[in-house]
DSSP file (Angstrom, degrees, kcal/mol; ACC not computed):
  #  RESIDUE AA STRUCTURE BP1 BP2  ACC     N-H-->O    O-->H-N    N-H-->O    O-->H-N    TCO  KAPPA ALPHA  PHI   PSI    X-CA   Y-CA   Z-CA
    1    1 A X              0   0    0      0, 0.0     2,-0.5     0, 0.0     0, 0.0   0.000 360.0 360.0 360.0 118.4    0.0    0.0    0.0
    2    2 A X        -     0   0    0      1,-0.1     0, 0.0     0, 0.0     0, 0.0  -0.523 360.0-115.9 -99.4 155.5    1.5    3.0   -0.7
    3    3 A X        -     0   0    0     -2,-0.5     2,-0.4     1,-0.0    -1,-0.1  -0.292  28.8-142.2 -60.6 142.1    1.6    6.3    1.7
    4    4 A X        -     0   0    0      1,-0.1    -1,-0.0     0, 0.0     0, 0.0  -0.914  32.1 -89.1 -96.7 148.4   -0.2    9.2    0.0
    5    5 A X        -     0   0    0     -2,-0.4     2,-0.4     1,-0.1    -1,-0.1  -0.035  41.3-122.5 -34.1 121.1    1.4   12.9    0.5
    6    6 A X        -     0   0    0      1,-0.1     2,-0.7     2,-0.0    -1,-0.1  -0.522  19.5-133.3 -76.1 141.5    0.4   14.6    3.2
    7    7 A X        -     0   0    0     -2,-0.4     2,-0.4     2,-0.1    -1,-0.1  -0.760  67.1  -3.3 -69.8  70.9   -1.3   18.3    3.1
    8    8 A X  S    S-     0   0    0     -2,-0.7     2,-0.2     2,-0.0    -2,-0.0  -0.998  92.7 -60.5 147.6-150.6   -0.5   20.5    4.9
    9    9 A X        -     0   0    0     -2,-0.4     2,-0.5     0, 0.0    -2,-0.1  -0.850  41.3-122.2-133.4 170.2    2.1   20.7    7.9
   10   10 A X    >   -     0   0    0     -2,-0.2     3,-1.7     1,-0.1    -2,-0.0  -0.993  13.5-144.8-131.0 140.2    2.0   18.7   10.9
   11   11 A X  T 3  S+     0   0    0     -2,-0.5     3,-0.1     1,-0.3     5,-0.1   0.299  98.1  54.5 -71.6   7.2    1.8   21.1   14.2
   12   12 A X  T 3  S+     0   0    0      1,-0.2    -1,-0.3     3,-0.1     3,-0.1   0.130  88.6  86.9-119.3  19.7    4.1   18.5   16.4
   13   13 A X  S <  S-     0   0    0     -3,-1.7     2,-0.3     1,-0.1    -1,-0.2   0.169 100.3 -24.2 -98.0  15.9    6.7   18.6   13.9
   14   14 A X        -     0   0    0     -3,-0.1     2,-0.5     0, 0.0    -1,-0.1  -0.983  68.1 -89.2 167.5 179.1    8.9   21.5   14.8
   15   15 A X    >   +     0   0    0     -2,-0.3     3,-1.4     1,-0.1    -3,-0.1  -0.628  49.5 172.1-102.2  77.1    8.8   25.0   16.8
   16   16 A X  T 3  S+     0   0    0     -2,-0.5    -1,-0.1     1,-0.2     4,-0.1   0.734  75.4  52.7 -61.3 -19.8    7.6   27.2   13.4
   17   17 A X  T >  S+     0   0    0      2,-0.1     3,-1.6     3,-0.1    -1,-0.2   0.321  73.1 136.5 -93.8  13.7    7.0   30.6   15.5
   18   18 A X  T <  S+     0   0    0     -3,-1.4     3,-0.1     1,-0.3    -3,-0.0  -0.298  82.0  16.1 -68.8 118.0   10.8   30.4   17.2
   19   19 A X  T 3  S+     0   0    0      1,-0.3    -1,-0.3    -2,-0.2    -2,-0.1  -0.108  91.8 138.3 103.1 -33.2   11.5   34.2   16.8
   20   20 A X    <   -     0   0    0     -3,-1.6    -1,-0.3     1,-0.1     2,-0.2   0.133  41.0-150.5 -53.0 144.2    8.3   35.6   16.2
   21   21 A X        -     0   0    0     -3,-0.1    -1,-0.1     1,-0.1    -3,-0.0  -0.761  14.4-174.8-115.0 172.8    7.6   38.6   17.7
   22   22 A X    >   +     0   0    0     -2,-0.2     3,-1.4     3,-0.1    -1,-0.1  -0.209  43.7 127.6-149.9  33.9    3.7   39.5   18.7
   23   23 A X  T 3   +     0   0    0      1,-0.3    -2,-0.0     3,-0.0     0, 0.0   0.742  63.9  71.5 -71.5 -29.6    4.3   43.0   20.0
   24   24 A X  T 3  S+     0   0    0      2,-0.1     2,-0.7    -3,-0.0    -1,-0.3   0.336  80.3  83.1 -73.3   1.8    1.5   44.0   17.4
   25   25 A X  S <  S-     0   0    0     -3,-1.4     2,-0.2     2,-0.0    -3,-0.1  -0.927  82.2-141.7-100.9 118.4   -1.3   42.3   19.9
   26   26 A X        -     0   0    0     -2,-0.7     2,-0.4     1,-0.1    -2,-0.1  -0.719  16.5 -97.9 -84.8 154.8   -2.0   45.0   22.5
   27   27 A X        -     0   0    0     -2,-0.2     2,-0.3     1,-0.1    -1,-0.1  -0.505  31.5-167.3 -85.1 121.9   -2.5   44.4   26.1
   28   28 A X    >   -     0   0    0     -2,-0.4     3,-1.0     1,-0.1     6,-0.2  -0.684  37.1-119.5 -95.5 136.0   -5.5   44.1   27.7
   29   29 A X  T 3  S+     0   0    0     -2,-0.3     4,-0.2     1,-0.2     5,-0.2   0.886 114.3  60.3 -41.3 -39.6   -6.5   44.1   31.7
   30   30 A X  T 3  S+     0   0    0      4,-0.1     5,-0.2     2,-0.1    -1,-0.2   0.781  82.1 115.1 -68.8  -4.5   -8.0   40.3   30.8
   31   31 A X  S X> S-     0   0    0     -3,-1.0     3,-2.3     1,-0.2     2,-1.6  -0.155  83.0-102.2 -62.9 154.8   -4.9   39.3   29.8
   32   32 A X  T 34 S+     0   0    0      1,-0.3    -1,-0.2     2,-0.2    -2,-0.1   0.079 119.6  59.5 -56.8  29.9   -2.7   36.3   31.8
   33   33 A X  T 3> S+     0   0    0     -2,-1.6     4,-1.2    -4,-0.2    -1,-0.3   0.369 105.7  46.9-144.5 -44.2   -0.7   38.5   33.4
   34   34 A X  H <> S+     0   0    0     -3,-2.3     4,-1.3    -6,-0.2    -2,-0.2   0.815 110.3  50.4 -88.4 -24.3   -3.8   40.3   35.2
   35   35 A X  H  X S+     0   0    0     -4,-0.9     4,-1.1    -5,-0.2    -1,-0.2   0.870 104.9  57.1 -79.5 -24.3   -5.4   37.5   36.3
   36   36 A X  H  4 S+     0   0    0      1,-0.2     4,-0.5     2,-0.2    -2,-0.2   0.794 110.9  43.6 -77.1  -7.4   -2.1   36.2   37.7
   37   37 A X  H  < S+     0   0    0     -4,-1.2     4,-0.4     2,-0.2    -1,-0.2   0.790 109.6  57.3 -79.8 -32.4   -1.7   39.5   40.1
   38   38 A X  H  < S+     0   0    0     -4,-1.3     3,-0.2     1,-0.2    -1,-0.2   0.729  98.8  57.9 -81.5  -4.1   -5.4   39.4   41.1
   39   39 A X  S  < S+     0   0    0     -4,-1.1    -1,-0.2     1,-0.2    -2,-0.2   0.646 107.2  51.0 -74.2 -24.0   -4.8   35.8   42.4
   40   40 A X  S    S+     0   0    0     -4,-0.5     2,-0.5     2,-0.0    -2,-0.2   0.645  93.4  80.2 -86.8  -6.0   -1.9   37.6   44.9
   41   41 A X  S    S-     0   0    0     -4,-0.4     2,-0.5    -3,-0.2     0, 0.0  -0.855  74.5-156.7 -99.2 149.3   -4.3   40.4   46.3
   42   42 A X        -     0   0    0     -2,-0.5     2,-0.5     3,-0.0    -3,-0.1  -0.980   4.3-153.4-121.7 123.5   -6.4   38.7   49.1
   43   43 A X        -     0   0    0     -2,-0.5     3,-0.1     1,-0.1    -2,-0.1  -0.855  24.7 -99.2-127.9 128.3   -9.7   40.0   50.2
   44   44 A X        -     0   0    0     -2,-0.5     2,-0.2     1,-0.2    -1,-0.1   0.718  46.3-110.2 -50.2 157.8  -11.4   39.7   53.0
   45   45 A X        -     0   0    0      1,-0.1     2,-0.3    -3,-0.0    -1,-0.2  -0.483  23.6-147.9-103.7 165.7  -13.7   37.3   53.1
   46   46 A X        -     0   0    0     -2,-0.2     2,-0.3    -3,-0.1    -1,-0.1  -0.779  10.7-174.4-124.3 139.8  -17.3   37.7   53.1
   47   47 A X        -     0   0    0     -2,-0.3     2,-0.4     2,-0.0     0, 0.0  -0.796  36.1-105.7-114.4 176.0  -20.4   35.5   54.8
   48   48 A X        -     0   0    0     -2,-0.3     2,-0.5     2,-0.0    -2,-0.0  -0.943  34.3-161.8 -89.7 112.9  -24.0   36.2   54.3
   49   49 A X        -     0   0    0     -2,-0.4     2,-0.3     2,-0.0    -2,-0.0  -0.865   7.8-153.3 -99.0 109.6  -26.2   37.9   57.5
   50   50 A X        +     0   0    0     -2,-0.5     2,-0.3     2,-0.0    -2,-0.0  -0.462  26.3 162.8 -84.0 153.8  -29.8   37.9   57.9
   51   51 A X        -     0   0    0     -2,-0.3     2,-0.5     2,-0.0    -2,-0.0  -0.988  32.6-122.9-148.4 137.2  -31.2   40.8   60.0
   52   52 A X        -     0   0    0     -2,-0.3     2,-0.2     2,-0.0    -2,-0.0  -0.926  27.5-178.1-111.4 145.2  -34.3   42.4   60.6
   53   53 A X        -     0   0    0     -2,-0.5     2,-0.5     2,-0.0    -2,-0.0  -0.661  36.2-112.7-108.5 158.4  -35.2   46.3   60.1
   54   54 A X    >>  -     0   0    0     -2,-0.2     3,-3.2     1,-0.1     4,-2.6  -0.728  43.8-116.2 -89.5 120.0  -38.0   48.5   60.5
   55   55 A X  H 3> S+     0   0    0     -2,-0.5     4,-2.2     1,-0.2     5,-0.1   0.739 112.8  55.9 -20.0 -42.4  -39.1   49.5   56.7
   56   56 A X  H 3> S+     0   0    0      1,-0.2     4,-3.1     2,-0.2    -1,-0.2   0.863 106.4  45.7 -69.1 -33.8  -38.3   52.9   57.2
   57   57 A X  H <> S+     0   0    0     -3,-3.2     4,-0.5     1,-0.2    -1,-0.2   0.629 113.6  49.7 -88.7  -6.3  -34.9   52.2   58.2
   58   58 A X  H >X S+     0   0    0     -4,-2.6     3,-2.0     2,-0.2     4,-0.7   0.967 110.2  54.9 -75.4 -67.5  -34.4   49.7   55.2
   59   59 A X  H >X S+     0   0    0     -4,-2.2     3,-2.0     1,-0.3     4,-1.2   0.905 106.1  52.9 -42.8 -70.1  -35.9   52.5   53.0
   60   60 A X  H 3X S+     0   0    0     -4,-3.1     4,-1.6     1,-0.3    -1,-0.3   0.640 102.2  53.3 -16.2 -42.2  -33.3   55.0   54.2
   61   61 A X  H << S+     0   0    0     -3,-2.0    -1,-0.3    -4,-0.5    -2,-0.2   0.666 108.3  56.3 -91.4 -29.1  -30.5   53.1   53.6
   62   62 A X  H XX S+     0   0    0     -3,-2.0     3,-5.0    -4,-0.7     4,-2.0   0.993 109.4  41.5 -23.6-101.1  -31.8   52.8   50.1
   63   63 A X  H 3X S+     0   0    0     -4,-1.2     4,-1.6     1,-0.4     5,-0.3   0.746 115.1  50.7 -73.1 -52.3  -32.1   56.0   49.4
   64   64 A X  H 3X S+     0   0    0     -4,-1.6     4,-0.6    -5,-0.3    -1,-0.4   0.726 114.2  43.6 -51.4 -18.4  -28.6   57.1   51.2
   65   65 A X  H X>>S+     0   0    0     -3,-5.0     5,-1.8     2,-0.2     4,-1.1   0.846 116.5  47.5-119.7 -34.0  -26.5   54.5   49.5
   66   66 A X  H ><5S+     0   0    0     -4,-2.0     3,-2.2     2,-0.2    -2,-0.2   0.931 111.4  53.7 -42.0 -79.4  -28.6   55.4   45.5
   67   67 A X  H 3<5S+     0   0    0     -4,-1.6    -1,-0.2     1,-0.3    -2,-0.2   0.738 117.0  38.3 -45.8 -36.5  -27.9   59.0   46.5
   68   68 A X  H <<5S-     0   0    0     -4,-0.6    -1,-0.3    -3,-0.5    -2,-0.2   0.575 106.1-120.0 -78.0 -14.6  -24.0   57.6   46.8
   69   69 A X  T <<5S+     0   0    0     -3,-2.2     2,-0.4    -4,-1.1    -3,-0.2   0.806  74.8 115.9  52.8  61.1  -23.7   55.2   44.0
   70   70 A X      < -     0   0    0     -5,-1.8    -1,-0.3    -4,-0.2    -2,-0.1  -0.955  63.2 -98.7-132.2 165.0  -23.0   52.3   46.3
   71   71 A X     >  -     0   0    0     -2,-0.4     4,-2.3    -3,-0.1     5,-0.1  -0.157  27.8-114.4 -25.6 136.4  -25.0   48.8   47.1
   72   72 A X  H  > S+     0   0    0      2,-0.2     4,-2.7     1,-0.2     5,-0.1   0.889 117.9  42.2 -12.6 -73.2  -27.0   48.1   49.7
   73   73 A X  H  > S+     0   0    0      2,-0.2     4,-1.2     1,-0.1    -1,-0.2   0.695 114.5  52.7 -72.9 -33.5  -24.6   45.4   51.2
   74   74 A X  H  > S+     0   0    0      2,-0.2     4,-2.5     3,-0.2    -2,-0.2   0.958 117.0  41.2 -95.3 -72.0  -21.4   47.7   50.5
   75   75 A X  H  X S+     0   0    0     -4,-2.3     4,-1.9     2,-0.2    -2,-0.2   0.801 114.5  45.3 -49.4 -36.1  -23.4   50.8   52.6
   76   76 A X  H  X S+     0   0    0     -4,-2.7     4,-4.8     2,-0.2     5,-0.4   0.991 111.2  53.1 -74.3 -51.9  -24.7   49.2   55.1
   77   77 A X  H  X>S+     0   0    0     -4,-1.2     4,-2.7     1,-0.2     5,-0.6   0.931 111.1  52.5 -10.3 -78.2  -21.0   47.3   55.6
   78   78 A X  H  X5S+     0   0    0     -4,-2.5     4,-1.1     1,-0.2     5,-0.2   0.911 111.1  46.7 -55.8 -42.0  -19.5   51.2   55.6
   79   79 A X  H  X5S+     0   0    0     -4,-1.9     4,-2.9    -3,-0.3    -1,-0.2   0.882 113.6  45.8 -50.2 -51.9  -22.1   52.1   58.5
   80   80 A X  H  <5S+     0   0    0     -4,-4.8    -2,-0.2     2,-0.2    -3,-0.2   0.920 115.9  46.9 -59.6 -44.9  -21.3   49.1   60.5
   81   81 A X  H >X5S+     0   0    0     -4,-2.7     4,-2.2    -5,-0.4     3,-1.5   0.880 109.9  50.4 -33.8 -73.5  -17.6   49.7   60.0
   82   82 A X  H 3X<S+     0   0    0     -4,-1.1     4,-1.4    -5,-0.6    -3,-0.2   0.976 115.2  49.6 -55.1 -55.4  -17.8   53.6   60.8
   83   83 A X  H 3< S+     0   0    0     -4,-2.9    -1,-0.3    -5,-0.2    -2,-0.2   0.220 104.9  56.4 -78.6  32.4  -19.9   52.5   64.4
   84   84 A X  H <4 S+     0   0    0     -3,-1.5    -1,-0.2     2,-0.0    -2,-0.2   0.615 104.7  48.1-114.5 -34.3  -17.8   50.2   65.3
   85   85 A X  H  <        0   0    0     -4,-2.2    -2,-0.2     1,-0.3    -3,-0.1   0.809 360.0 360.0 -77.4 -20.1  -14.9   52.4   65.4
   86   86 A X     <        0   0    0     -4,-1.4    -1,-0.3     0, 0.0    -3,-0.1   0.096 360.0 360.0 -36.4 360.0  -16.3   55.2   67.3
């Protein structure tokens, strides 16, 4: 039986990009390099906590942390934070 020619290249035959530069791709935040830095910052870690309010005071907190452009969970956090060091 004879072998037919093959087509093509085969991609375990050699290194073909050995020199190639890729300086023309620009870098981006997503890049492997960003994820590996955000794996070295540690932040604190977070549980979930149920609580009950009075409506009004729920509402409030609403409206203070919209008027701030923060979260709920991120204002009330900064409130808890703030009385506890006082």
């Amino acid at each position: 039986m004879d072998k037919k020619p093959v087509m093509g290249h085969n991609p375990l035959g050699g290194n073909h990009l050995e020199g190639a530069k890729f300086d023309f791709i620009p870098y981006t935040e997503s890049g492997s390099a960003m994820k590996d830095s955000a794996k070295k910052k540690k932040t604190p870690s977070k549980k979930v906590v149920s609580y009950y309010l009075e409506e009004e005071l729920i509402n409030e907190i609403r409206t203070q942390a919209t008027s701030q452009e923060l979260s709920f969970s991120n204002f009330v956090g900064r409130l808890l934070k703030k009385a506890l060091k006082s």
